[in-house]
PyMOL Python script that loads the backbone (N, CA, C, O; Angstrom):
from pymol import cmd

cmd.read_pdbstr("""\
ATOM      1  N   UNK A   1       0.831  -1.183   0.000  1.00  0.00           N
ATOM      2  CA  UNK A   1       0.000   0.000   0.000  1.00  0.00           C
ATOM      3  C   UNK A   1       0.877   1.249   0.000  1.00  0.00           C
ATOM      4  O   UNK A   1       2.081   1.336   0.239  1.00  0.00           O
ATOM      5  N   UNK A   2       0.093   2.090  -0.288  1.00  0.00           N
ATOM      6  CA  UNK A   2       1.047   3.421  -0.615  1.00  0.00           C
ATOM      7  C   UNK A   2       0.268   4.339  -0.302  1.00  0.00           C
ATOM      8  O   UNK A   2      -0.881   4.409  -0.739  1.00  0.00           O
ATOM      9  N   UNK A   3       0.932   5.409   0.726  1.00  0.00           N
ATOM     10  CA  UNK A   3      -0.063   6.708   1.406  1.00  0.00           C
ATOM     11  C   UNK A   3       0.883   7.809   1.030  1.00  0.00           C
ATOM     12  O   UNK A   3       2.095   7.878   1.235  1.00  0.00           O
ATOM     13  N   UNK A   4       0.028   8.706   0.401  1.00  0.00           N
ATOM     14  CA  UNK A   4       0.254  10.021   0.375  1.00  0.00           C
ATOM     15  C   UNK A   4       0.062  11.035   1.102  1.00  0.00           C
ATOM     16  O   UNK A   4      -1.091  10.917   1.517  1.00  0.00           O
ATOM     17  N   UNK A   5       0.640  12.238   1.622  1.00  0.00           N
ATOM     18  CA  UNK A   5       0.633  13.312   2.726  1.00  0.00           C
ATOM     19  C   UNK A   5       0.513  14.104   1.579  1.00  0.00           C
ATOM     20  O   UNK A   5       1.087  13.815   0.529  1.00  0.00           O
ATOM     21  N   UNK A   6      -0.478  15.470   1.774  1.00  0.00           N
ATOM     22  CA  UNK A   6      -0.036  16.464   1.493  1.00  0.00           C
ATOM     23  C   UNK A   6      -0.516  17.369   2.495  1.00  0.00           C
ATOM     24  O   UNK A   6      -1.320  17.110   3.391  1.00  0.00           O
ATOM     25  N   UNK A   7       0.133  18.600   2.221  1.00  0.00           N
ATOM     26  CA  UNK A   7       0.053  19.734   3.267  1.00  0.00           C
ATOM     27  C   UNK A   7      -1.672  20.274   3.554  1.00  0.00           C
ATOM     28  O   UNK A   7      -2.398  20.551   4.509  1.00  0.00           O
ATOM     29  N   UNK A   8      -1.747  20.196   1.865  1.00  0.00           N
ATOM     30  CA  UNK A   8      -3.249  21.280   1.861  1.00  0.00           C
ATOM     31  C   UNK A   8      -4.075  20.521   1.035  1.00  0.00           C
ATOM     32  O   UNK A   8      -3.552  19.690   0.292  1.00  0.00           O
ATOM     33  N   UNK A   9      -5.758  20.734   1.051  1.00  0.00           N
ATOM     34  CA  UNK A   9      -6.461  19.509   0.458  1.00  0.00           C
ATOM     35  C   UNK A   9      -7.379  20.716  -0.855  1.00  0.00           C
ATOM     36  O   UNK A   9      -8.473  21.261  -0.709  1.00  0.00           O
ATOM     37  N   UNK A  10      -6.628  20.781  -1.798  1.00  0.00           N
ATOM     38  CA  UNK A  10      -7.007  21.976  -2.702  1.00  0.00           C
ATOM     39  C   UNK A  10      -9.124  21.883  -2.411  1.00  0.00           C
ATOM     40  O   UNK A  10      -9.836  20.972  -1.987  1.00  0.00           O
ATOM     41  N   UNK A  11      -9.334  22.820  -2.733  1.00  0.00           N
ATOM     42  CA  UNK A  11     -10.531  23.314  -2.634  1.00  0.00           C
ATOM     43  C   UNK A  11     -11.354  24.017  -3.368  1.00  0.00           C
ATOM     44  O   UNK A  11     -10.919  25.058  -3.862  1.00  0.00           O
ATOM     45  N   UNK A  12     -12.538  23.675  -3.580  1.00  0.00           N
ATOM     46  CA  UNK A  12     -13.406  24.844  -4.868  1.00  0.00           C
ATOM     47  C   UNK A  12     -13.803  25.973  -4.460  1.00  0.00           C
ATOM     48  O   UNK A  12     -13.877  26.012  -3.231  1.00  0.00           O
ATOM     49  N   UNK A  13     -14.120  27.007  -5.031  1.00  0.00           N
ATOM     50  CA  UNK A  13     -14.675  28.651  -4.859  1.00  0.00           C
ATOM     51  C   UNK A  13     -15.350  28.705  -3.432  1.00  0.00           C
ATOM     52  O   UNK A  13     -15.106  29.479  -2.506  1.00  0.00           O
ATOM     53  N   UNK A  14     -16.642  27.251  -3.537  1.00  0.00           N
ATOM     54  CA  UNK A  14     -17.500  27.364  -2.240  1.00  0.00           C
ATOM     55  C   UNK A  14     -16.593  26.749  -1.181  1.00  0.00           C
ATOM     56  O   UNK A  14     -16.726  27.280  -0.079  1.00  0.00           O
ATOM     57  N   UNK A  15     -15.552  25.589  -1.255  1.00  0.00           N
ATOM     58  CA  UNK A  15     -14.905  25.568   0.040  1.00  0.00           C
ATOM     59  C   UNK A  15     -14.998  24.137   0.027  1.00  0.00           C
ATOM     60  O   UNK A  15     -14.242  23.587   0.828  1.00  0.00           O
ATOM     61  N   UNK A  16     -15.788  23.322  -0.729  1.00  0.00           N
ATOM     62  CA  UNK A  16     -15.598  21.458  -0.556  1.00  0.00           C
ATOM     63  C   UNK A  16     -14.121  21.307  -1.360  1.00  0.00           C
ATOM     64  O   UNK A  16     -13.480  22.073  -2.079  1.00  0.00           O
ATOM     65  N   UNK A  17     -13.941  20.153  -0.954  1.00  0.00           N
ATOM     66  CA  UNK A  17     -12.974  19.023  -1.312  1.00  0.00           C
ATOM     67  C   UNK A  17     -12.922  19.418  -3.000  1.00  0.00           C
ATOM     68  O   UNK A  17     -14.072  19.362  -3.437  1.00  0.00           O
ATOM     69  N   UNK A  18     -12.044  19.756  -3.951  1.00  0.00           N
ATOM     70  CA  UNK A  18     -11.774  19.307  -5.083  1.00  0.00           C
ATOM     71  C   UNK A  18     -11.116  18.045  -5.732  1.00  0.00           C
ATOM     72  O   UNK A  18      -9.922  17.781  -5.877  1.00  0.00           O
ATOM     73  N   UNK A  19     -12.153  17.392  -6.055  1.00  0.00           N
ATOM     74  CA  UNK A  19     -11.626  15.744  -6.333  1.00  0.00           C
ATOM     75  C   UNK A  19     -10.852  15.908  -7.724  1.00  0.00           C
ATOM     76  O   UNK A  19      -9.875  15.190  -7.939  1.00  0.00           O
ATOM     77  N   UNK A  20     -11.263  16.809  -8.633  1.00  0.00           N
ATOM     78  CA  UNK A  20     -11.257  16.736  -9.962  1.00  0.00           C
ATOM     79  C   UNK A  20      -9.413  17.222  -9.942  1.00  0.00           C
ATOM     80  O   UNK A  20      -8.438  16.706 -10.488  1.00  0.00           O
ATOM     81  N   UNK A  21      -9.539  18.262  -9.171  1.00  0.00           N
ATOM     82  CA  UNK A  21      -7.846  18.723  -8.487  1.00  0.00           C
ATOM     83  C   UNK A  21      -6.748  17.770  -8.457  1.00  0.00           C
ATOM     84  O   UNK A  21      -5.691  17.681  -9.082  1.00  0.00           O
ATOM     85  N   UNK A  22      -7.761  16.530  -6.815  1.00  0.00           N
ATOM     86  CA  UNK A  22      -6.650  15.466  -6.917  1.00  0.00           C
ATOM     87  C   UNK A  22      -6.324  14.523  -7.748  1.00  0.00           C
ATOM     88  O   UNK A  22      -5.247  13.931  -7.823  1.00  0.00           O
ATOM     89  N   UNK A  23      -7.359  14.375  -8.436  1.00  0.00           N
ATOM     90  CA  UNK A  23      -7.212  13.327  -9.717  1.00  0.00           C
ATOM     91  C   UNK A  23      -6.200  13.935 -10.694  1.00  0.00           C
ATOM     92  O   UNK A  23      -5.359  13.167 -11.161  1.00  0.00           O
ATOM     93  N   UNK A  24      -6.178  15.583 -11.159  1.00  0.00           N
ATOM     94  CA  UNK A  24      -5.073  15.642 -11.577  1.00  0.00           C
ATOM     95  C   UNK A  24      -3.783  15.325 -11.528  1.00  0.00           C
ATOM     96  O   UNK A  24      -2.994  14.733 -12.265  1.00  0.00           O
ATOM     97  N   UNK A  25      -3.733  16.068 -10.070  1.00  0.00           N
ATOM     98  CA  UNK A  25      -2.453  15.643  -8.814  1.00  0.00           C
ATOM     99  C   UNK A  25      -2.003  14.513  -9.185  1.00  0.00           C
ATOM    100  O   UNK A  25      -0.843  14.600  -9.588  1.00  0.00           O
ATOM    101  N   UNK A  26      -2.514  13.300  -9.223  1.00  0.00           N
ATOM    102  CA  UNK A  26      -2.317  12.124  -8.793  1.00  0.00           C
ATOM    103  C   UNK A  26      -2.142  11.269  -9.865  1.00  0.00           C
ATOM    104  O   UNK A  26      -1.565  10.192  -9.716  1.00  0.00           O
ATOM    105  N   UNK A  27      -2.740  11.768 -11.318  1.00  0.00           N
ATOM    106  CA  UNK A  27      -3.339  10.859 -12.656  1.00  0.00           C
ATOM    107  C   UNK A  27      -1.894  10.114 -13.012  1.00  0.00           C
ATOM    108  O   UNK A  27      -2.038   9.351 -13.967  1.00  0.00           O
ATOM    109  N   UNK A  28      -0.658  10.140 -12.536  1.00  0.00           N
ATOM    110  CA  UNK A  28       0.658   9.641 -12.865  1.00  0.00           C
ATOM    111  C   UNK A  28       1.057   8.863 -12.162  1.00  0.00           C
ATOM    112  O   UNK A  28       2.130   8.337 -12.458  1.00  0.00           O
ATOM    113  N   UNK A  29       0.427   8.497 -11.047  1.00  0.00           N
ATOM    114  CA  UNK A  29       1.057   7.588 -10.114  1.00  0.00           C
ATOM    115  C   UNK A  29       0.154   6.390 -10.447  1.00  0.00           C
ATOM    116  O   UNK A  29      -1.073   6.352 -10.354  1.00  0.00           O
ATOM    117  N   UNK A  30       1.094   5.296 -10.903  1.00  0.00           N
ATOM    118  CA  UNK A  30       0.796   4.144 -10.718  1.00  0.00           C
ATOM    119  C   UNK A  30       0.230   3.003  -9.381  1.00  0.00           C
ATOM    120  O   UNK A  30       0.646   2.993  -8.222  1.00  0.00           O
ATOM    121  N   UNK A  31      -0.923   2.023 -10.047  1.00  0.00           N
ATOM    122  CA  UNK A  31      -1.677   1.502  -8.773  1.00  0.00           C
ATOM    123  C   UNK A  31      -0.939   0.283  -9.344  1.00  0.00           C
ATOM    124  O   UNK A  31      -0.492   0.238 -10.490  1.00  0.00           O
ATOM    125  N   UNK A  32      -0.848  -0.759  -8.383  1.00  0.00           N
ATOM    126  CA  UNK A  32      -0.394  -2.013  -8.459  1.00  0.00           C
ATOM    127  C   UNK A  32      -1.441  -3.040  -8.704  1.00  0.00           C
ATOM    128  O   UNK A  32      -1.132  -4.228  -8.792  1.00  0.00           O
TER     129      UNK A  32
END
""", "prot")
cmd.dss("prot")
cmd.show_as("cartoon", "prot")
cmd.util.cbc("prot")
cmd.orient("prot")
């Protein structure tokens, strides 16, 4: 398994979670 930290959890205009953000973030890292 593999865990990622980050500092800050990017966010939209109103203030929820941006998933679409981390999926960018993330679209390069390989799953096993």
């Amino acid at each position: 398994d593999r865990v990622e930290f980050i500092d800050e959890v990017p966010k939209t205009s109103v203030g929820k979670f941006s998933k679409k953000a981390l999926r960018d973030r993330f679209a390069d890292v390989e799953v096993d």
